[in-house]
C-alpha positions as CSV (number, residue, x, y, z in Angstrom):
1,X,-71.0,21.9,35.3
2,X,-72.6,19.5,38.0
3,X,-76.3,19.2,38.1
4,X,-77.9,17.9,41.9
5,X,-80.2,15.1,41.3
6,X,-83.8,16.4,40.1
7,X,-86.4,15.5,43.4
8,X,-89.2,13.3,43.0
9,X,-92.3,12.6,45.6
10,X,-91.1,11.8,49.0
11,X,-88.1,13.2,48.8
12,X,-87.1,15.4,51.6
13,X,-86.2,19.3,51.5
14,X,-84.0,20.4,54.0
15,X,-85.0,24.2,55.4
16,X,-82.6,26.0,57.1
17,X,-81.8,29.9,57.6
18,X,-78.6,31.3,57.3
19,X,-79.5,35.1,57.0
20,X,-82.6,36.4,58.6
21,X,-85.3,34.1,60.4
22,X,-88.6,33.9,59.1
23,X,-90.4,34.7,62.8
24,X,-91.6,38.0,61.0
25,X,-93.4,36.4,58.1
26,X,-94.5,32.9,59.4
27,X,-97.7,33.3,58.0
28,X,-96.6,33.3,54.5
29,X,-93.8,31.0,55.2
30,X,-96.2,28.2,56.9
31,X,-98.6,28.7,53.6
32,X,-95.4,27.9,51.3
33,X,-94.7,25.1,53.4
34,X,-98.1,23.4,52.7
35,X,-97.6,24.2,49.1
36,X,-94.5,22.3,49.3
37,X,-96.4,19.4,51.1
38,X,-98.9,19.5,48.7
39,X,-95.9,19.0,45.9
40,X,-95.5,16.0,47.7
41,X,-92.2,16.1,49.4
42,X,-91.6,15.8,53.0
43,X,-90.0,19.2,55.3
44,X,-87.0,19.5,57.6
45,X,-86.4,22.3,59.3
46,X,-82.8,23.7,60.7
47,X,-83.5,24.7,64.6
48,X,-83.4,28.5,63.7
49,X,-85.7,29.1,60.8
50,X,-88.9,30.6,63.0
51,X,-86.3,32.6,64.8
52,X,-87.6,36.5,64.6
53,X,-84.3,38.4,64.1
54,X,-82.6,39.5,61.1
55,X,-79.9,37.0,62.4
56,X,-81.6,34.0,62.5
57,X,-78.5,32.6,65.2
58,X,-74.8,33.3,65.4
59,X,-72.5,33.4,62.4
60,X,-71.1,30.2,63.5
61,X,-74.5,28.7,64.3
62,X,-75.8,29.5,60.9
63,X,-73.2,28.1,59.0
64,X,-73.2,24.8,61.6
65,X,-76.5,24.3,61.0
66,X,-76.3,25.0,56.8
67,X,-73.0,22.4,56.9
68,X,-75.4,20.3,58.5
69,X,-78.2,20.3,55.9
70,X,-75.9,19.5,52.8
71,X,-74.4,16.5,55.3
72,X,-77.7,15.1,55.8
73,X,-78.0,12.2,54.2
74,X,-82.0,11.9,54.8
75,X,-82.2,15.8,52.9
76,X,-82.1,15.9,49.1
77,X,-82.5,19.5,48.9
78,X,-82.0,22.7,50.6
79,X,-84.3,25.4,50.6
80,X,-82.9,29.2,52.4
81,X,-85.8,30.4,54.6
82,X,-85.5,34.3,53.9
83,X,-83.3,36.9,52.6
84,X,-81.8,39.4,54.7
85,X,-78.5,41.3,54.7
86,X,-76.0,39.6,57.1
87,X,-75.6,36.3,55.2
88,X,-71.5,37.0,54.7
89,X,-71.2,36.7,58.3
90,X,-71.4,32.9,57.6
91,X,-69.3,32.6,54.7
92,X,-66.4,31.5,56.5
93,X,-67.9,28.7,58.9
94,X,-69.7,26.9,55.4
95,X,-67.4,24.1,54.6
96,X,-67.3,24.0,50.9
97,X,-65.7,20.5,51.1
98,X,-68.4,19.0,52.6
99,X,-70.8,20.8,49.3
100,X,-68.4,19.3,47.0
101,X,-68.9,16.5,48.1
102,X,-72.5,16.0,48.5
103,X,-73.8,18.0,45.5
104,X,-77.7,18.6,46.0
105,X,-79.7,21.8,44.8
106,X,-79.2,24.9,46.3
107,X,-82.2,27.4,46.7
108,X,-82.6,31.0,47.4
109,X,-82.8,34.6,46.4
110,X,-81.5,38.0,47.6
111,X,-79.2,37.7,50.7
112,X,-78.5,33.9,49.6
113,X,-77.0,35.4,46.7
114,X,-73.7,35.1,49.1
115,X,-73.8,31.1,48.9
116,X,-75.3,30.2,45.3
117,X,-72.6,32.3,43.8
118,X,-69.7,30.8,45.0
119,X,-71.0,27.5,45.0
120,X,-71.7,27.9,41.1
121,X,-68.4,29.5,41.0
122,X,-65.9,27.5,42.8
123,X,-67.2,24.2,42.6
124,X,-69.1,24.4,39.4
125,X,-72.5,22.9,40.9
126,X,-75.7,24.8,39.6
127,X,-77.8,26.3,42.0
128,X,-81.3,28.1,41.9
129,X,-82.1,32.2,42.1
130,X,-85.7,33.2,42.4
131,X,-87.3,31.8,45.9
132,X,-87.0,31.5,49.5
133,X,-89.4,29.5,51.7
134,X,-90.7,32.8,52.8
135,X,-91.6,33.5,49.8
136,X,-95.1,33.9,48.2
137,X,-96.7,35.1,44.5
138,X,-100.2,36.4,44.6
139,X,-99.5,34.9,40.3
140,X,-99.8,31.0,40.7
141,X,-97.6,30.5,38.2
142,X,-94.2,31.2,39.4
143,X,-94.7,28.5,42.0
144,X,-95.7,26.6,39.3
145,X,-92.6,27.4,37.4
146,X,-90.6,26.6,40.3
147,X,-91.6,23.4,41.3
148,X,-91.4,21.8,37.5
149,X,-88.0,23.3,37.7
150,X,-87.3,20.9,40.9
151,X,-88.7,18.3,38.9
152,X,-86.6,18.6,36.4
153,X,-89.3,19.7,33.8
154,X,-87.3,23.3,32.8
155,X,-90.6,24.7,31.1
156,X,-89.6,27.8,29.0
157,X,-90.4,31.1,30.8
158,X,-91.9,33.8,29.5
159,X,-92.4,37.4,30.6
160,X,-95.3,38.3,32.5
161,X,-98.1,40.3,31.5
162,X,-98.6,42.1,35.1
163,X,-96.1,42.9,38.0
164,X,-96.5,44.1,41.5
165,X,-94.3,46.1,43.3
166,X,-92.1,44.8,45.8
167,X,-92.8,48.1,47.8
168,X,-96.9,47.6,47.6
169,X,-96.2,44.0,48.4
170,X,-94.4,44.5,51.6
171,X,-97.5,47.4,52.6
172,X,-99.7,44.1,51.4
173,X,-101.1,46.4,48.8
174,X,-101.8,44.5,45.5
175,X,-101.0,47.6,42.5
176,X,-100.3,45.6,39.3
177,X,-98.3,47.4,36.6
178,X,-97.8,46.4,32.7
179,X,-95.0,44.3,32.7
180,X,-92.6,45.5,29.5
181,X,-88.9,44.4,28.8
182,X,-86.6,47.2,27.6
183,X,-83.8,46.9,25.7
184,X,-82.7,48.8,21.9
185,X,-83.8,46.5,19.6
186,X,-84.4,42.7,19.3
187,X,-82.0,40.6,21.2
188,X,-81.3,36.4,21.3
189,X,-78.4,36.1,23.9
190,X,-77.1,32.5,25.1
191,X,-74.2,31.7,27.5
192,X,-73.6,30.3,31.0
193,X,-75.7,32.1,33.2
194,X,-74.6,33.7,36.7
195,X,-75.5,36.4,38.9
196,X,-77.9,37.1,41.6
197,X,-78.5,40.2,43.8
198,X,-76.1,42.9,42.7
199,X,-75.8,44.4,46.3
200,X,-74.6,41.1,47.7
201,X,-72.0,39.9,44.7
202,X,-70.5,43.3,44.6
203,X,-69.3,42.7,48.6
204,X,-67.9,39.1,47.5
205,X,-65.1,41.3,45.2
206,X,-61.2,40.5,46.3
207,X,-63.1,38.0,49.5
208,X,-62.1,34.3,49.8
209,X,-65.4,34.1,48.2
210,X,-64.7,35.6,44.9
211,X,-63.9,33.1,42.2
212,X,-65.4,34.8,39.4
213,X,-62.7,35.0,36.7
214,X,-61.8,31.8,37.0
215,X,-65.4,30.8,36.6
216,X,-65.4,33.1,33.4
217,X,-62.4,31.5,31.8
218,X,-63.3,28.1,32.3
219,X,-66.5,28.8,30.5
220,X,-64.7,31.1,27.7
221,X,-66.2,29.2,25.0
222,X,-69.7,29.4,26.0
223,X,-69.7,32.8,26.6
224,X,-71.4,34.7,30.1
225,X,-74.6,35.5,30.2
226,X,-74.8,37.8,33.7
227,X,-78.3,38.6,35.8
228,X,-78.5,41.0,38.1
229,X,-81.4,41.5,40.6
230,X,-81.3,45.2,41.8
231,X,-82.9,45.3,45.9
232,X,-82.4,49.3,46.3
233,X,-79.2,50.9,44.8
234,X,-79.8,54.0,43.2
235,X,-78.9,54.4,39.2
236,X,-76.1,56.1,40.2
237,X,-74.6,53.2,42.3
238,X,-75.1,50.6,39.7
239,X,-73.5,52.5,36.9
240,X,-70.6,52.7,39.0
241,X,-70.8,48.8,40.8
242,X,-71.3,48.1,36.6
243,X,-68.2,49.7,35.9
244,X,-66.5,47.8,38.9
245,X,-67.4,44.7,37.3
246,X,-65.8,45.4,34.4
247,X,-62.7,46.8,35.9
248,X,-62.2,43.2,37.9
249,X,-62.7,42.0,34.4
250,X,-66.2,40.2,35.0
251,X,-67.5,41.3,31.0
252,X,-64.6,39.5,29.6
253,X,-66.3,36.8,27.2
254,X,-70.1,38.2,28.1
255,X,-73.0,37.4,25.9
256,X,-75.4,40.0,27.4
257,X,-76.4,41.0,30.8
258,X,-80.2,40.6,32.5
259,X,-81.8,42.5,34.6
260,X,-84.5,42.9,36.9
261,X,-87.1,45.5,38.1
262,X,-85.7,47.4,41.5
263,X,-87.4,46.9,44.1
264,X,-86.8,50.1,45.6
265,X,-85.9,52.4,42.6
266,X,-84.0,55.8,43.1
267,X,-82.6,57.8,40.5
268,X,-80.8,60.8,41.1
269,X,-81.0,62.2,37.4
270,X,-83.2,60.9,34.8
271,X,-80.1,61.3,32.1
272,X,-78.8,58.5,34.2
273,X,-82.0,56.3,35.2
274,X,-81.0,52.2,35.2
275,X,-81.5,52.1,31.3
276,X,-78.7,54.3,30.7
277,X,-76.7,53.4,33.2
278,X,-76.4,49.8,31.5
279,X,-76.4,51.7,27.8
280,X,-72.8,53.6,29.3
281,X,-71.2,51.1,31.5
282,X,-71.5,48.2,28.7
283,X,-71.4,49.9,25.3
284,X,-72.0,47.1,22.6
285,X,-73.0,44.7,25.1
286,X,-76.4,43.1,24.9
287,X,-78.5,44.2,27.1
288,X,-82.2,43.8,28.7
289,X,-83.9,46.0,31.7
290,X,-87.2,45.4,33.5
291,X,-87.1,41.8,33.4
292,X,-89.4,39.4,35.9
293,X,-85.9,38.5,37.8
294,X,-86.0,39.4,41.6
295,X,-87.7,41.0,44.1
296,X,-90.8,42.3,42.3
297,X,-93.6,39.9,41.9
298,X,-93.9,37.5,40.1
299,X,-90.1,36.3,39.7
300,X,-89.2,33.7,37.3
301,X,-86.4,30.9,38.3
302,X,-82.8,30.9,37.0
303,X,-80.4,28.4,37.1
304,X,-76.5,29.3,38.0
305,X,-73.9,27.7,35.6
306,X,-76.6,26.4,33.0
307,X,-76.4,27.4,29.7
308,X,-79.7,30.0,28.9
309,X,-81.3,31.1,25.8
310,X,-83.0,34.4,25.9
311,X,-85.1,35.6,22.9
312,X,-86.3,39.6,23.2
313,X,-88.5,41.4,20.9
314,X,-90.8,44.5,21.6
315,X,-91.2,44.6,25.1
316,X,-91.7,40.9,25.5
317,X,-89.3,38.0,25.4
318,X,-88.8,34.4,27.2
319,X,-86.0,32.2,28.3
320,X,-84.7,28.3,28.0
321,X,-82.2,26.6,30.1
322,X,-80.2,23.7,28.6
323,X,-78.2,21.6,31.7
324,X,-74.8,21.0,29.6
């Protein structure tokens, strides 16, 4: 596994938007912005972040404009504006070649899910899950998290005491909930971590995208540790997309899987509710539900293709990356 070069002050993070623009939310995206300054590194901006679509340009534009941010020579980082759902339009114009080959870190969450995945998986560089520029915590401390982890400082992590809903968040209502890890009994699960947002990597199955089991076997010996963050399918949906997985063979050699809260939870019939569904689909598999990975607020930061250490016990647990 390849690890970008950690950033220090001055360096320069490269902002670009290859699903939705950020023209809806520039409020909260300008604030992140001065955080970032504030961090001490330096901005640069792709010409169709502040666009207000839920295409920031063209297919081809976005992924001329991504190629163009790994290329730059002046940009040691790059930093996905927003989420959205149309990011696998712009699969096929990213040149992989030219990310090979200029290895820097990777940022993003939900719709970027398309590009950090096959990044970690083809070309075995770790990338970041867990924010966007758009993004912003009304808890301090995941963009405190965050930026140690572009440091270099990987801080342990540790479950959060209070959530708030994605859904009250987006209605800028602030309804904070006990925050409460569920799984059967106590758990310590390490592995190579992947994953991202379930409803994105399920679309990448059988694509010029997928490299998964190749991924999986050349990490065997560690053992996979998977993380799903779950946007809005239904309990139903997942145990099926679950038992997908495991029909392509993605649970071969798997440690445990993580997830996160939904951000828009439906379930049909409580005898299947997300618990459940991960209690049928996996059997003897580890397992742990309700974690602060995500959508819902605050999210902690996960590293694709590191090796994690995840320690559960009564509703509360915390994880450790190690960069081997």
């Amino acid at each position: 596994m390849r690890y970008p070069k950690f950033l220090k002050q001055g360096d320069t993070i490269g902002i670009c938007a290859p699903s939705a623009g950020v023209g809806r939310k520039l409020e909260r995206y300008d604030f992140f912005l001065s955080k970032l300054q504030e961090e001490g590194y330096k901005i640069k901006e792709s010409a169709s972040v502040r666009v207000n679509n839920v295409r920031s340009a063209t297919a081809r534009k976005r992924g001329a404009e991504f190629n163009e941010t790994i290329s730059d020579k002046d940009v040691d980082m790059l930093l996905c504006a927003s989420g959205g759902d149309f990011m696998l339009e712009m699969m096929p114009y990213v040149d992989f070649d030219l990310i090979d080959q200029n290895p820097k870190w990777i940022s993003g969450m939900s719709d970027p899910t398309n590009i950090l995945f096959t990044v970690t998986t083809k070309l075995d560089i770790a990338t970041l899950y867990g924010h966007n520029a758009s993004y912003n915590s009304d808890n301090p401390k995941p963009d405190k998290m965050f930026f140690s982890y572009l440091k270099g400082d990987l801080r342990v992590q540790k479950s959060y005491q209070k959530y708030v809903s994605f859904i009250n968040s987006i209605n800028e209502e602030t309804v904070y909930e006990p925050v409460r890890w569920l799984s059967k009994k106590q758990q310590n699960i390490s592995g190579r971590l992947i994953g991202g947002c379930i409803e994105v990597i399920d679309k990448l199955i059988g694509t010029d995208f997928d490299y998964t089991n190749s991924f999986i076997e050349r990490y065997r010996n560690d053992g996979i540790v998977w993380y799903f963050d779950i946007f809005n399918m239904s309990a139903y949906d997942f145990y099926i997309t679950l038992l997908q997985f495991k029909n392509a063979g993605w649970f071969r050699h798997c440690k445990g899987v993580l997830v996160g809260r939904p951000a828009f939870p439906r379930v049909e019939d409580e005898k299947l509710n997300y618990e459940k569904a991960l209690d049928k689909a996996l059997g003897q598999i580890p397992h742990i539900c309700e974690m602060d990975i995500g959508h819902t607020d605050p999210s902690m930061t996960l590293i694709n293709g590191a090796l994690i250490d995840v320690e559960y016990n009564d509703g509360k647990g915390k994880i450790r990356f190690r960069l081997k």
